[in-house]
C-alpha positions in Angstrom: -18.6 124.4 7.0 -20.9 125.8 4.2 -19.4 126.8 1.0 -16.9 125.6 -1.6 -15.4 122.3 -0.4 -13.1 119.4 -1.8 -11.9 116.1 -0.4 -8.4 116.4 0.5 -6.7 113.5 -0.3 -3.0 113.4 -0.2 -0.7 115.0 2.3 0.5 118.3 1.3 -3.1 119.1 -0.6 -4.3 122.2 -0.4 -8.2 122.8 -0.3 -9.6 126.3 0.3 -12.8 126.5 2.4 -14.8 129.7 2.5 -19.0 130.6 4.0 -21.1 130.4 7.3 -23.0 128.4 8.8 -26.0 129.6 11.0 -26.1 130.6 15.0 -28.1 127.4 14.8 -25.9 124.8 13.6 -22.7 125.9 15.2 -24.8 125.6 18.8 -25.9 122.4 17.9 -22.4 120.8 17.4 -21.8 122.1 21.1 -25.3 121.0 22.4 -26.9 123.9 21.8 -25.0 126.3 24.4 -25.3 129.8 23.7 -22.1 132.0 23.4 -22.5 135.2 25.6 -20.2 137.9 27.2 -17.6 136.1 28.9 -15.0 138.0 30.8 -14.3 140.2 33.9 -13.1 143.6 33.9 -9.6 144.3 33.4 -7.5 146.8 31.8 -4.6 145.7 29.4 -2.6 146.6 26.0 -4.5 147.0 23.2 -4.2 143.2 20.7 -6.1 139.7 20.6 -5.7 137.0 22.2 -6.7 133.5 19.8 -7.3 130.5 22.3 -7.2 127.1 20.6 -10.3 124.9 21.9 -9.6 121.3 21.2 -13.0 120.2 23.0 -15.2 122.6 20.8 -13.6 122.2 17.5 -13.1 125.8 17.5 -11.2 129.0 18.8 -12.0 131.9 20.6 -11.0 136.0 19.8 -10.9 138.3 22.6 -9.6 141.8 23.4 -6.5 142.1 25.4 -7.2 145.4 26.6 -10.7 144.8 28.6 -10.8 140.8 28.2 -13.4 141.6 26.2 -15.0 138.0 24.4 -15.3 138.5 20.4 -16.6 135.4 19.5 -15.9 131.8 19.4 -14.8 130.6 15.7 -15.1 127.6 14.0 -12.1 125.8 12.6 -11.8 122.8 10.2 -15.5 121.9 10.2 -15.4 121.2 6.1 -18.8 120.6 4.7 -19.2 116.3 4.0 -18.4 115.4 0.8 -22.0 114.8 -1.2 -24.4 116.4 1.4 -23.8 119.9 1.5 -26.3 120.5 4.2 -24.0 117.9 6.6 -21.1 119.0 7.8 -17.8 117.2 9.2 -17.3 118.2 13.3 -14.8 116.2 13.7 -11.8 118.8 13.8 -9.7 119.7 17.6 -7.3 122.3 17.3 -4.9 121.4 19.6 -2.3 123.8 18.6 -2.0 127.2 17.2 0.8 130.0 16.1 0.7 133.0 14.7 2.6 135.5 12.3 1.5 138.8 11.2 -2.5 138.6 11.1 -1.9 134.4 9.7 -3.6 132.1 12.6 -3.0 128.5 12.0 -4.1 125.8 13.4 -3.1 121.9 14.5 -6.3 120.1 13.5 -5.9 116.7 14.7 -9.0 115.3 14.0 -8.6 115.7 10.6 -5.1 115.7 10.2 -4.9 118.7 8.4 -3.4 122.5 9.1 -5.8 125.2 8.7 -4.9 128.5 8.1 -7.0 131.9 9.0 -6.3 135.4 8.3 -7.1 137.2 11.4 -7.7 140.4 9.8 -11.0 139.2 8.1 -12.8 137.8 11.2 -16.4 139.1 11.1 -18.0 139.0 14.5 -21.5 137.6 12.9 -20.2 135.0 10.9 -19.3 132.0 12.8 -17.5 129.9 9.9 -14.7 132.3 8.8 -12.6 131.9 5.4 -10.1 129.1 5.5 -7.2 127.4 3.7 -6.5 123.5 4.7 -3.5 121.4 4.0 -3.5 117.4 4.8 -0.6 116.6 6.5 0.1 113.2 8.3 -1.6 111.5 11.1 -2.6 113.8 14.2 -1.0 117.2 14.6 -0.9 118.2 17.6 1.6 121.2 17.4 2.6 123.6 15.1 5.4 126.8 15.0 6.1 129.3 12.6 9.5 130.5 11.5 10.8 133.9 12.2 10.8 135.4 9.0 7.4 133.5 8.6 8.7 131.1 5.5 8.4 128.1 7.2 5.3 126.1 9.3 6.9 123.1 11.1 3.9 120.6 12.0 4.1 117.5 14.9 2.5 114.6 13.7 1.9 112.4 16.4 1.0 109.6 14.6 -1.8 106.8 15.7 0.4 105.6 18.3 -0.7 102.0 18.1 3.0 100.7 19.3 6.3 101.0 17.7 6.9 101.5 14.2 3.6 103.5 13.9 4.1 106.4 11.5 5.5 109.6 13.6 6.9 112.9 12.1 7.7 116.1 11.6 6.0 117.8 8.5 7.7 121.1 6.6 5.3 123.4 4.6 6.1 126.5 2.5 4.0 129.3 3.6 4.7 130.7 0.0 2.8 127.7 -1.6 0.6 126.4 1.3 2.7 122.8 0.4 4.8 120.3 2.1 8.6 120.3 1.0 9.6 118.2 3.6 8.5 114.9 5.9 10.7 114.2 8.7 10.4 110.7 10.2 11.2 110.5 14.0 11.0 107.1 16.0 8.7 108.5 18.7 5.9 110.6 19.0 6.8 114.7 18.7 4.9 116.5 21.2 6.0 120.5 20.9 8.2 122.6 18.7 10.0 125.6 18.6 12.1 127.5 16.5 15.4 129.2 18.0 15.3 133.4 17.7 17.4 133.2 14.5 15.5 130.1 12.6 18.5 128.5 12.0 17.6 126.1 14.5 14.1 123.7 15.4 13.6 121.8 18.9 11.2 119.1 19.4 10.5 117.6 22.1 9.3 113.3 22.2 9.4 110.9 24.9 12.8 110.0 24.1 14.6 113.4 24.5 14.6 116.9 22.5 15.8 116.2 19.1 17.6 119.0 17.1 16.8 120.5 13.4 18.6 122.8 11.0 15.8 124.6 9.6 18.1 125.7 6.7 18.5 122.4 5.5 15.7 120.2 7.1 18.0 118.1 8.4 18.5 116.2 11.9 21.2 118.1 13.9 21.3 116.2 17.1 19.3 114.5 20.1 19.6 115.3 23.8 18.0 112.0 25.2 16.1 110.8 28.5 14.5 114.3 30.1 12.0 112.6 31.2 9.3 112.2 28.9 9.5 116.3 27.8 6.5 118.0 26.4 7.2 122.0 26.8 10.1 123.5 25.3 10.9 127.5 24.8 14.2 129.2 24.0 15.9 132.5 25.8 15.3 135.7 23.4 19.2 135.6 22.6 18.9 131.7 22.0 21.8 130.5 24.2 19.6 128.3 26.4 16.3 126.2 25.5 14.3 125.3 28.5 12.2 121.9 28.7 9.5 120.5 30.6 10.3 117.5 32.4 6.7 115.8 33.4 8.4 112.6 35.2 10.5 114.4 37.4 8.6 117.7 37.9 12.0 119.9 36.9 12.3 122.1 34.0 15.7 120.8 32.0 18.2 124.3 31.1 20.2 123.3 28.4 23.2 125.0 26.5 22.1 125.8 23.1 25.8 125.9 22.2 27.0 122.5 23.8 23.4 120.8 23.5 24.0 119.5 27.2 22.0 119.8 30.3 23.6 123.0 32.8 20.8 122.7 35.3 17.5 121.7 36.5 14.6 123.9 38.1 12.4 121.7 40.4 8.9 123.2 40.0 5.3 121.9 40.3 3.5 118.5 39.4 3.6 117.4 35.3 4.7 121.0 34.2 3.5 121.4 30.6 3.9 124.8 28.7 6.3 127.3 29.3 6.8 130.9 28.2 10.1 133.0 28.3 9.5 136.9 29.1 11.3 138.9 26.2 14.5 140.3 28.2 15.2 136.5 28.9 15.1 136.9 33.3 11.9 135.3 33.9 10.3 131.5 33.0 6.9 130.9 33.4 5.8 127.8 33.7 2.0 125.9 33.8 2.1 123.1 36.5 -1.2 121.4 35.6 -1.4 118.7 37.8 -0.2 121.7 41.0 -3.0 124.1 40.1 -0.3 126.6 39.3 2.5 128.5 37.4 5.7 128.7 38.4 7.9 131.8 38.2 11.4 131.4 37.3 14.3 134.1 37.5 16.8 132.9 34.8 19.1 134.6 37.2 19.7 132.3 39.7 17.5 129.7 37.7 15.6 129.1 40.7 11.2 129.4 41.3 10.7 132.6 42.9 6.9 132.4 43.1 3.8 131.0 42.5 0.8 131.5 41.0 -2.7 129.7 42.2 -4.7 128.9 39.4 -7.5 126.5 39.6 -8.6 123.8 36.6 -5.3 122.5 35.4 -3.5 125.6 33.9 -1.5 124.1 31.2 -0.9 126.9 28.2 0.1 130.2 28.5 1.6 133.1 26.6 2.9 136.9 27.1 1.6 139.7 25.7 3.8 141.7 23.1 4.8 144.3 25.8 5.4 141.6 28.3 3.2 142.8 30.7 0.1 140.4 31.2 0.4 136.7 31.4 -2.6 134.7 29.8 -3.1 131.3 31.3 -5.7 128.6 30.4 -7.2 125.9 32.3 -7.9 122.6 30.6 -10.4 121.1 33.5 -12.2 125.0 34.2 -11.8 126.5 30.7 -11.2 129.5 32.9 -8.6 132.1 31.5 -6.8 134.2 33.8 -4.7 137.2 33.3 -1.4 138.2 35.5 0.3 141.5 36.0 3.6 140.3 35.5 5.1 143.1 37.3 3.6 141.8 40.5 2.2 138.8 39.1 -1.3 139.2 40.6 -4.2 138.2 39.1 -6.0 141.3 36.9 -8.9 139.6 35.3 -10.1 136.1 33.9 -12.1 135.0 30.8 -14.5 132.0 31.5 -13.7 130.2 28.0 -16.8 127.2 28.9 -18.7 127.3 31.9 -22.3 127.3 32.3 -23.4 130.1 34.4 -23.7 133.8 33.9 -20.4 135.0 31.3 -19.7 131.8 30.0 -18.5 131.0 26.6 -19.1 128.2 24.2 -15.8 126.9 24.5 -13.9 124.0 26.3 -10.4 122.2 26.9 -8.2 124.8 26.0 -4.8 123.8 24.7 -3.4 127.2 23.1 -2.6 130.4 23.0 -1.2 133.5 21.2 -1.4 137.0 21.3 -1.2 139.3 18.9 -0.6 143.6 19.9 -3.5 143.8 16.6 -7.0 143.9 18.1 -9.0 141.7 16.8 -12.8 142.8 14.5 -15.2 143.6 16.3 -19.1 144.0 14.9 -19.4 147.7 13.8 -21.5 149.6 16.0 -25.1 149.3 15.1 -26.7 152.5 13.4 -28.8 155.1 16.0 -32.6 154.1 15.8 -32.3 151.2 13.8 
C-alpha cells in the first residue's frame, strides 16, 4: 500500500496507513485479472454487503439492493519497509465485523487487525485509508461488542503442537490498543458476543469456552462438541447455537445452565451459522453438503434446504431479515435467498473467469450493513 507506512512491531501497535496504488499493481498481485460488473439482477433493501476474501488479500463492496458489484478493496497490503515502490501482499482477511460504518478486518497473514471506515470508500481508489493494530499470531476471527467498545480477536496461533502460543486478544476501540491477552490451551476458531455484551463465546477444538466481557475474565467451558467452529446466539440470548463438524449436528445449549438441551442433525462439516432476528429460524452453511440448512427454533428441527454449489460456508442476514447472503469458498459464487420462501433471488460471482466475474476468491466473511456503500459519482454530460 502507497503512502505513510511504519513497521509495527509490538502487539497492540498501532500504525495508520493511508494512499492508492494503481489499477496496475493491484491486478498484478492477482495475476493481472481485471475486475468487471459482477452480479445478476435482483432486487433487495437498500445497504452493502462487505465480503472478506482471504485468497485475494482483499474485500469486496456491493449493493444489497440490485447486487450491484462496487469494487474489490485492498486490505493490509502496507508498503515494505525501505522500498516504497514494493509493497507487502501478504495480508488474508479471513474474518470481518462491522459497527456503524467501522469494517475491520482478521488479517492473518500479518497478524494484525485493520480497521476501515466504510463511509470513505472511493470507488476509484483501490487502496482505501486504514488503521492497523499487531496483535498475536494469526487471527482468524474477529467480533465487535454491542455498544461497539470492545473488538475481541482469535489468535490461532502457529499451531506447531501443544504449547504453541493461542489466544484471545482484547482491544479498546477508543484507543485502537490491546488491554487484554487471554491465553487459551487450544486454537480459538469463532467468537461471539451475547445480545447484552455481558457475555463472549468461543469456540476451539476442545469445547466453547465462556467470557465475561465486563471483566475479561474466563467464565466457564462447555467441553467435547465435536471439534466446533460456528457459534451464534438467539436475539434474547437464552440459547447459543454451535456447529458441530465431527458429528454433522448443530449443539443448542442453555445460556443460563451452560449445558447441551439438544442437537439438530444437519448436513456434512457445518461451518457458519446465522440466527434470523425474531430468534425462529437457524441457518446454517453445510460446506462439505453443498448446502444450507434451515432450522425452525421451534421444534429445533431442519425444515429445508437450500442447494448451493462451491462449498457455501459463510453467511449473514440482511438488517430487515429478508435476504440471506451466502458464499462459496470453492466457486466464489454469492447467492442471495428470499428468506420468506427461501428461493434463490440473485448471485454475485465474487472470482470466476468468464463474463461478470470479479477479482476476488475464497470467501470467508460477511456482513451487511442497511448503509449503501459509495459509489463513483456520475460522470458529467459530454465529458
Amino acid at each position: 500500500m502507497a503512502g505513510a507506512a511504519a513497521v509495527v512491531l509490538a502487539a497492540g501497535t498501532t500504525v495508520a496507513l493511508t494512499g492508492g496504488h494503481s489499477a496496475s499493481q493491484h491486478e498484478a498481485a492477482a495475476g493481472g485479472k481485471t475486475a468487471r460488473l459482477a452480479a445478476s439482477t435482483c432486487s433487495g433493501p437498500a445497504g452493502a454487503a462487505y465480503v472478506a476474501l482471504a485468497g485475494y488479500q482483499a474485500f469486496d463492496a456491493i449493493e444489497t439492493s440490485n447486487c450491484s458489484y462496487v469494487q474489490d478493496y485492498n486490505v493490509g497490503d502496507p508498503a515494505v519497509p525501505g522500498d516504497s515502490g514494493d509493497y507487502n501482499y501478504a495480508s488474508s482477511d479471513q474474518g470481518v465485523a462491522i459497527h456503524g460504518s467501522t469494517l475491520y478486518f482478521a488479517d492473518t497473514g500479518n497478524d494484525m487487525v485493520s480497521i476501515i471506515d466504510s463511509a470513505t470508500l472511493n470507488p476509484n481508489n483501490y487502496n482505501p485509508a486504514e488503521t492497523d493494530i499487531h496483535v498475536g499470531i494469526n487471527p482468524v476471527d474477529l467480533a465487535v461488542s454491542p455498544d461497539g467498545s470492545q473488538l475481541w480477536v482469535a489468535d490461532t496461533g502457529p499451531q506447531t503442537g501443544q504449547g504453541a502460543p493461542t489466544e484471545i486478544q482484547v482491544i479498546s476501540t477508543a484507543t485502537n490498543q490491546v488491554t487484554a491477552t487471554l491465553p487459551l490451551p487450544s486454537a480459538p476458531e469463532q467468537l461471539v458476543f451475547s445480545p447484552s455484551g455481558r457475555t463472549v463465546y468461543v469456540t476451539t477444538p476442545d469445547g466453547l469456552w465462556i467470557f465475561n466481557a465486563a471483566t475479561d475474565r474466563f467464565a466457564g467451558v462447555i467441553p467435547g462438541l465435536g471439534d466446533p467452529r460456528g457459534v451464534a446466539v438467539s436475539p434474547d440470548g437464552s440459547t447459543v447455537y454451535v456447529t458441530n463438524t465431527v458429528d454433522n449436528v448443530v449443539e443448542v445449549i442453555d445460556a443460563a445452565t451452560d449445558r447441551v438441551t439438544g442437537t439438530i442433525p444437519v448436513g456434512q462439516e457445518p461451518w457458519q451459522l446465522a440466527v434470523s432476528s425474531d430468534g425462529s429460524t437457524v441457518y446454517v452453511a453445510d460446506p462439505d453438503s453443498n448446502q444450507v440448512s434451515v432450522i425452525s427454533t421451534k421444534t429445533d428441527t431442519v425444515t429445508n434446504t437450500i442447494s448451493l454449489a462451491g462449498g457455501p460456508d459463510t453467511l449473514a442476514l440482511t438488517p430487515d431479515g429478508s435476504q440471506l447472503w451466502v458464499a462459496g469458498i470453492t466457486s466464489a459464487i454469492l447467492t442471495v435467498v428470499d428468506t420468506s420462501n427461501d428461493s434463490i433471488v440473485g448471485s454475485v460471482n465474487l472470482g470466476g473467469d468468464g463474463a461478470n466475474s470479479g477479482d476476488g476468491t475464497d470467501p470467508t466473511g460477511i456482513v451487511l450493513t442497511s448503509t449503501p456503500t459509495p459509489n463513483p459519482a456520475p460522470t458529467p454530460t459530454g465529458s
